[in-house]
C-alpha positions as a Markdown table, in Angstrom:
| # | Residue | x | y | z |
|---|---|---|---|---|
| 1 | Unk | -35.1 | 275.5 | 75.6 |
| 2 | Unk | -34.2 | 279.1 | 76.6 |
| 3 | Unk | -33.9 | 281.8 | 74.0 |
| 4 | Unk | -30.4 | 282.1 | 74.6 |
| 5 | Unk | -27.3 | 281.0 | 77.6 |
| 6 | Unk | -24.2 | 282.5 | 78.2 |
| 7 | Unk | -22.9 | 279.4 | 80.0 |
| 8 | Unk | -20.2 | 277.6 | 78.9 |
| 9 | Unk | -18.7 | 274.0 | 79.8 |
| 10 | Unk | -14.9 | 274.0 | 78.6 |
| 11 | Unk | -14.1 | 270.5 | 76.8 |
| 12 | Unk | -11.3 | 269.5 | 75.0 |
| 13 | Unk | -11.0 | 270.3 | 71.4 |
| 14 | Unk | -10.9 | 267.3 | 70.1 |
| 15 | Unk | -14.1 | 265.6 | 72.3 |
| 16 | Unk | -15.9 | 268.9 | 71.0 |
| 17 | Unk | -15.6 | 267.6 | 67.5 |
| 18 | Unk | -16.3 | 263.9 | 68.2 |
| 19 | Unk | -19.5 | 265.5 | 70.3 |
| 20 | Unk | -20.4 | 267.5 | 66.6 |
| 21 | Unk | -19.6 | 264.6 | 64.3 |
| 22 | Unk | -22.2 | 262.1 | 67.0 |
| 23 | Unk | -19.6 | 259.9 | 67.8 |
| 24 | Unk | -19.8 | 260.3 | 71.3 |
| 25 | Unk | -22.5 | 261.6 | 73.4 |
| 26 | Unk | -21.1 | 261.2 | 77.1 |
| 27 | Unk | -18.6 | 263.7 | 78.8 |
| 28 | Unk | -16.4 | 262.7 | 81.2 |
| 29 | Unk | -15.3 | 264.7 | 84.2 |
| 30 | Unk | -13.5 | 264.6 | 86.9 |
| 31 | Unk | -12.5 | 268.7 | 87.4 |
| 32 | Unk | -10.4 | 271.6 | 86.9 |
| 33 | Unk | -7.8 | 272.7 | 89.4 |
| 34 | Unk | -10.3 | 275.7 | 90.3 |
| 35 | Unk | -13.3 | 273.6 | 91.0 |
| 36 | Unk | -12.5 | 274.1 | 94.9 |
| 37 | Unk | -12.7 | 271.9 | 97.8 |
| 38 | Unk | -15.9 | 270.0 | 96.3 |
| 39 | Unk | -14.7 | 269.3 | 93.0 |
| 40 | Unk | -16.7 | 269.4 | 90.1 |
| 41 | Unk | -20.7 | 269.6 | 90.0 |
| 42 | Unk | -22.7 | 269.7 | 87.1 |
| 43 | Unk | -24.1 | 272.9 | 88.0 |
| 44 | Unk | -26.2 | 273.6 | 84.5 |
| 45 | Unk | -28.3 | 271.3 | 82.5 |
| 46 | Unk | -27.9 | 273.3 | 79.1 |
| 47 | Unk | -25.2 | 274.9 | 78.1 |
| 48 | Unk | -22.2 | 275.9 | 75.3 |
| 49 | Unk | -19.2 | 273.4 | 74.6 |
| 50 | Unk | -16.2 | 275.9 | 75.1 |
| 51 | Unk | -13.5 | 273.6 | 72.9 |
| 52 | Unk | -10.0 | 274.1 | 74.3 |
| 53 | Unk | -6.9 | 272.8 | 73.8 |
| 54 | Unk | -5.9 | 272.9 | 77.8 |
| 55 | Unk | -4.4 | 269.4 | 79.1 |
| 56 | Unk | -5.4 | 268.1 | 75.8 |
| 57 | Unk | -2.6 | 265.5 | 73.9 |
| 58 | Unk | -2.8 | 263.4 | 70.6 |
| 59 | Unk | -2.0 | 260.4 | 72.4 |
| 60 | Unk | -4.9 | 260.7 | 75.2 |
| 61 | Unk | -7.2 | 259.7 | 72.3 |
| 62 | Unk | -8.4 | 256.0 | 71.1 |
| 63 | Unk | -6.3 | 255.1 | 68.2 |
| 64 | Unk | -9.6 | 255.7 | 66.1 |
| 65 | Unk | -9.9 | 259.5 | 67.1 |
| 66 | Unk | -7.4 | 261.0 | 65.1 |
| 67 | Unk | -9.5 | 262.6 | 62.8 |
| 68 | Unk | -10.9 | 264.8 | 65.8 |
| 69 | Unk | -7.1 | 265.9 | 66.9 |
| 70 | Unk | -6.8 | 266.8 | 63.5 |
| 71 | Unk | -10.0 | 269.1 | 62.9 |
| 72 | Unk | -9.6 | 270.7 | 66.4 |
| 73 | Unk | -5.8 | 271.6 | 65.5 |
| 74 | Unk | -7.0 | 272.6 | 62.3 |
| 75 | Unk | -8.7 | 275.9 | 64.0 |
| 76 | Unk | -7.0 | 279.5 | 64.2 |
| 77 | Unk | -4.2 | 280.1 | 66.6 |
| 78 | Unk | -4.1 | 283.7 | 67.6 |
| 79 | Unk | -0.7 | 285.3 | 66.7 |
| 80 | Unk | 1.0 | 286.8 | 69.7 |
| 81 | Unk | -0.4 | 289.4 | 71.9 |
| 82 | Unk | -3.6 | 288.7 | 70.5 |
| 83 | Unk | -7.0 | 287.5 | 72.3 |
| 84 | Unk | -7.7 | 283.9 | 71.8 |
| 85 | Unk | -11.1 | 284.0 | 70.0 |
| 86 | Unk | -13.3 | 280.8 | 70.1 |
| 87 | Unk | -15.6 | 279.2 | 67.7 |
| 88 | Unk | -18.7 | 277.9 | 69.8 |
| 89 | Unk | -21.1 | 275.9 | 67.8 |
| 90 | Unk | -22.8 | 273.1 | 69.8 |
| 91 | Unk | -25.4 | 272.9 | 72.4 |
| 92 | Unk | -25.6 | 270.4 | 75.2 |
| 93 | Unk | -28.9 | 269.6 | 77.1 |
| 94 | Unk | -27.9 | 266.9 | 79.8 |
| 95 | Unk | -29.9 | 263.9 | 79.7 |
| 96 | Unk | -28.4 | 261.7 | 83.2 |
| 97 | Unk | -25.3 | 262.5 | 85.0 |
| 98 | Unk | -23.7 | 259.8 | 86.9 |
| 99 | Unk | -20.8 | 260.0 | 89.3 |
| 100 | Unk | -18.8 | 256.1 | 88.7 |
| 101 | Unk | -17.3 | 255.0 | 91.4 |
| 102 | Unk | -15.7 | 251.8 | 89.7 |
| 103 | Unk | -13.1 | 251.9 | 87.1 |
| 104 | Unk | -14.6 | 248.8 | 85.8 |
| 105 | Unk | -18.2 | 250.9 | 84.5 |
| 106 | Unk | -16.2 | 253.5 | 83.2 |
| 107 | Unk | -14.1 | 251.1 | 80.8 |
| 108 | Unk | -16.9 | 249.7 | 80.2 |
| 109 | Unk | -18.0 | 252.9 | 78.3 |
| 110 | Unk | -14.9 | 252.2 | 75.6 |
| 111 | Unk | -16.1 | 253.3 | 72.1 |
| 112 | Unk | -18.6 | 255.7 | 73.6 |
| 113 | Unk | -16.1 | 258.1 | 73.7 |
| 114 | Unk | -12.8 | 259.1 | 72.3 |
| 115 | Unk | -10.6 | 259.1 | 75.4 |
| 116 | Unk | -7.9 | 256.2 | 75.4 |
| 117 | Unk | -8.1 | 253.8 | 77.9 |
| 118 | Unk | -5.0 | 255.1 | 79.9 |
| 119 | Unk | -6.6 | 258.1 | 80.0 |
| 120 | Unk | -9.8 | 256.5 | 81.0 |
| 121 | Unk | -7.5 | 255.1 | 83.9 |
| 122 | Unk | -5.4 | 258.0 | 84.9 |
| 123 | Unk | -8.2 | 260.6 | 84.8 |
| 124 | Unk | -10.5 | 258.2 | 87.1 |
| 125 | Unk | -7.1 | 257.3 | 89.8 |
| 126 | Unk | -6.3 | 261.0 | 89.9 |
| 127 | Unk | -7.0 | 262.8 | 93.6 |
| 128 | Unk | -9.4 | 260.5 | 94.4 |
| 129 | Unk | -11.2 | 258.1 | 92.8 |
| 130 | Unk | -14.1 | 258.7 | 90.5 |
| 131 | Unk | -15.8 | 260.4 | 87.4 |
| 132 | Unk | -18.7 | 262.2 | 86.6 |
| 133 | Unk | -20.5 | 260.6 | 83.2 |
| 134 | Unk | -22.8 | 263.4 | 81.8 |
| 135 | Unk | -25.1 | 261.8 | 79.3 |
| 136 | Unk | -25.7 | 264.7 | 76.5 |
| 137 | Unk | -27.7 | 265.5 | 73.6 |
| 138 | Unk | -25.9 | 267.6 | 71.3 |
| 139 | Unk | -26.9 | 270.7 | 69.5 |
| 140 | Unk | -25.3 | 272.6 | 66.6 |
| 141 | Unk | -25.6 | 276.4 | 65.0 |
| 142 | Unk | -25.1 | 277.5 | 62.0 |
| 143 | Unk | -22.5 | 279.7 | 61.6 |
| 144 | Unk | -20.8 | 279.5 | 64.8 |
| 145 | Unk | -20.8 | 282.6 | 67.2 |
| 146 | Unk | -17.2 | 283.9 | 68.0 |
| 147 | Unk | -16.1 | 284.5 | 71.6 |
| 148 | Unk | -13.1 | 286.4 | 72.9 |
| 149 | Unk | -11.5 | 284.6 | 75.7 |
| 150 | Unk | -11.6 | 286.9 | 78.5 |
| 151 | Unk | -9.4 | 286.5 | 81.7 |
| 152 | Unk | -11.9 | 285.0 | 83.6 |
| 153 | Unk | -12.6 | 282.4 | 81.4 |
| 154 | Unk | -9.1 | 281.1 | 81.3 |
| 155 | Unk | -7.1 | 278.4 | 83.1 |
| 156 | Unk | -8.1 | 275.2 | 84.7 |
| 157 | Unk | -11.7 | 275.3 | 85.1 |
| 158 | Unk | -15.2 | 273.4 | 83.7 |
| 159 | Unk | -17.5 | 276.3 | 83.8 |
| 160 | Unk | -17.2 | 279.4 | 82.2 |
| 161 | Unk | -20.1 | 282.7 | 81.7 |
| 162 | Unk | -19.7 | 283.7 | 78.4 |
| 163 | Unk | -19.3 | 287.7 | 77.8 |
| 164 | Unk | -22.8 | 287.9 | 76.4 |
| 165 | Unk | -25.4 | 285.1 | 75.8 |
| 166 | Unk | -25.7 | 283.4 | 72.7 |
| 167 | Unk | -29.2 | 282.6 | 71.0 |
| 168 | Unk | -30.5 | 279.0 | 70.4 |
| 169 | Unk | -32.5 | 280.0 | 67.8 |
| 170 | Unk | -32.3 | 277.6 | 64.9 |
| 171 | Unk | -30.3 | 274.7 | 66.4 |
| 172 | Unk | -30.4 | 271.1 | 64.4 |
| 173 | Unk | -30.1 | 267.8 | 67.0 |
| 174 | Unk | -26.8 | 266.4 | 65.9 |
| 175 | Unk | -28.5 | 262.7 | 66.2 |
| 176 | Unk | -31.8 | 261.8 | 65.0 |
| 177 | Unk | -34.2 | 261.0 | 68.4 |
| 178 | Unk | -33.8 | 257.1 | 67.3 |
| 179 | Unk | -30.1 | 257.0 | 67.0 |
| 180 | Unk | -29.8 | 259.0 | 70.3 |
| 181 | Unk | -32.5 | 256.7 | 72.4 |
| 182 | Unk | -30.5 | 253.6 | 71.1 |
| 183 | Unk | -27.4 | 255.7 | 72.4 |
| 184 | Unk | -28.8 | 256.5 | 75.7 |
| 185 | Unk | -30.0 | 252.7 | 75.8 |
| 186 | Unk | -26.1 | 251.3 | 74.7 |
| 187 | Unk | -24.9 | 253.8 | 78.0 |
| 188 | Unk | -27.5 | 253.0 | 80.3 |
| 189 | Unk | -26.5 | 249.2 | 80.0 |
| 190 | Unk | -22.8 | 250.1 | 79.9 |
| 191 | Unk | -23.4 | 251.6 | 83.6 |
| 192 | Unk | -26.2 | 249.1 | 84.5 |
């Protein structure tokens, strides 16, 4: 792993903290308005989980996920005028990425993640369709580094470059290497 990154992949809140707790370990994706032309490509392997609130809504969430609405709400709002400042605390090295052409493999995914099956549905129909599965091992630090949002790094958009790198120094797997290879194993023959 590299000393440090300065790339970050903006996720909603809420995924962020079902990603920290181990809950889920796939990301869905299907693109940000400013992907271009192409769409979305995973363009890093390892990189910074930039939780954000941006097109993300209570009831796009299983009926189980809840508690992750809740502990993403539960951060600091900036006051008006002020710089949003972000709290970015977990690591993702990507283990497979798979683009799923059938609806069918990506419902078949349910309670791998924390999306709702209409959103499941919607977010593969939109444009055209599709999603990208990103297989991920998650990483966290202790404390958390704080980022000011900067113009650049707002709006629609998966990837971001962080104002400076942050150091990976001293981050703890959030899953065990058994849990996560019988993980990996439960997606593989989700997709299979």
């Amino acid at each position: 792993m590299e000393p440090a990154c300065n790339i970050a992949f903006k996720e909603w809140a809420a995924v962020c903290e079902a990603l920290a707790a181990g809950r889920q370990t796939i990301i869905f994706r299907k693109g940000g308005i400013h992907e271009g032309r192409e769409g979305f490509r995973v363009q890093h392997s390892r990189f910074w989980l930039y939780p954000t609130n941006f097109h993300q809504a209570a009831d796009g969430l299983a009926s189980d996920a809840g508690q992750f609405i809740s502990r993403a709400l539960a951060g600091t709002k900036p006051r008006p005028g002020e710089v949003p400042t972000n709290s970015i605390r977990l690591f993702a090295e990507v283990a497979e990425v798979r683009e799923l052409r059938s609806e069918s493999v990506a419902l078949r995914l349910a309670g791998q993640h924390v999306w709702s099956e209409a959103t499941v549905r919607q977010r593969f129909a939109y444009r055209q369709p599709g999603l990208f599965l990103l297989v991920v091992r998650i990483f966290a630090r202790d404390p958390p580094a704080l980022v000011r949002e900067t113009a650049e790094m707002a709006g629609c958009k998966s990837w971001v470059t962080l104002p400076a790198a942050i150091t990976t120094d001293d981050l703890k797997p959030v899953l065990g290497d058994t849990e996560y290879a019988a993980r990996l194993q439960q997606i593989r023959s989700a997709v299979a």
